[in-house]
C-alpha angles and dihedrals in degrees: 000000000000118000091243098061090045084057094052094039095054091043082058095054094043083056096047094045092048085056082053101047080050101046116017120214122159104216089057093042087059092049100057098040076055092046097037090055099047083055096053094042105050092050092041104032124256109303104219094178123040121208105247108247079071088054095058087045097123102016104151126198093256127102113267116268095027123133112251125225126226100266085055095048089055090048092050095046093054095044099050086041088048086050096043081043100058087047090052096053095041098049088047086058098040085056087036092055100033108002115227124249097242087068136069132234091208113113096197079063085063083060093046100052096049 
């Protein structure tokens, strides 16, 4: 993938997390913490261990285990999508300003992968 792409790609996604932190919906919620991850992934290699202040994203007050309302669905939907966010932001200018050794800087790549 070309650095170029990642760049638009992850615009694209920015742009998709900020519609869900407007206006929460679970299914596409669902679909960009899916999509957001493949991206990452693919560019930073698979994470198979996540520091732990990722791990309490979301943790509501509520005991474990607990079914959430809908008020605490939508809280934890916006905080999880503000923290991938902020991953997100700060992985596209880290690209934009170095680049990263997994992308090309070649722009016919951006043709073939469409």
């Amino acid at each position: 993938m070309s650095r170029r792409r990642f760049l638009v790609l992850t615009d694209q996604l920015i742009a998709d997390g900020e519609a869900v932190l407007a206006t929460p919906d679970w299914n596409l919620f669902r679909a960009w913490l899916l999509n957001s991850d493949e991206l990452l992934e693919r560019v930073w290699g698979r994470m198979d261990r996540y520091h732990l202040a990722w791990l309490n994203v979301g943790r509501d007050s509520a005991a474990p285990g607990s079914a959430l309302d809908a008020p605490g669905t939508d809280r934890f939907m916006a905080e999880v999508a503000s923290a991938k966010l902020a991953v997100l932001r700060t992985m596209r200018s880290a690209v934009e300003q170095r680049g990263a050794s997994m992308l090309s800087d070649d722009p016919d790549e951006d043709e073939e992968e469409r």
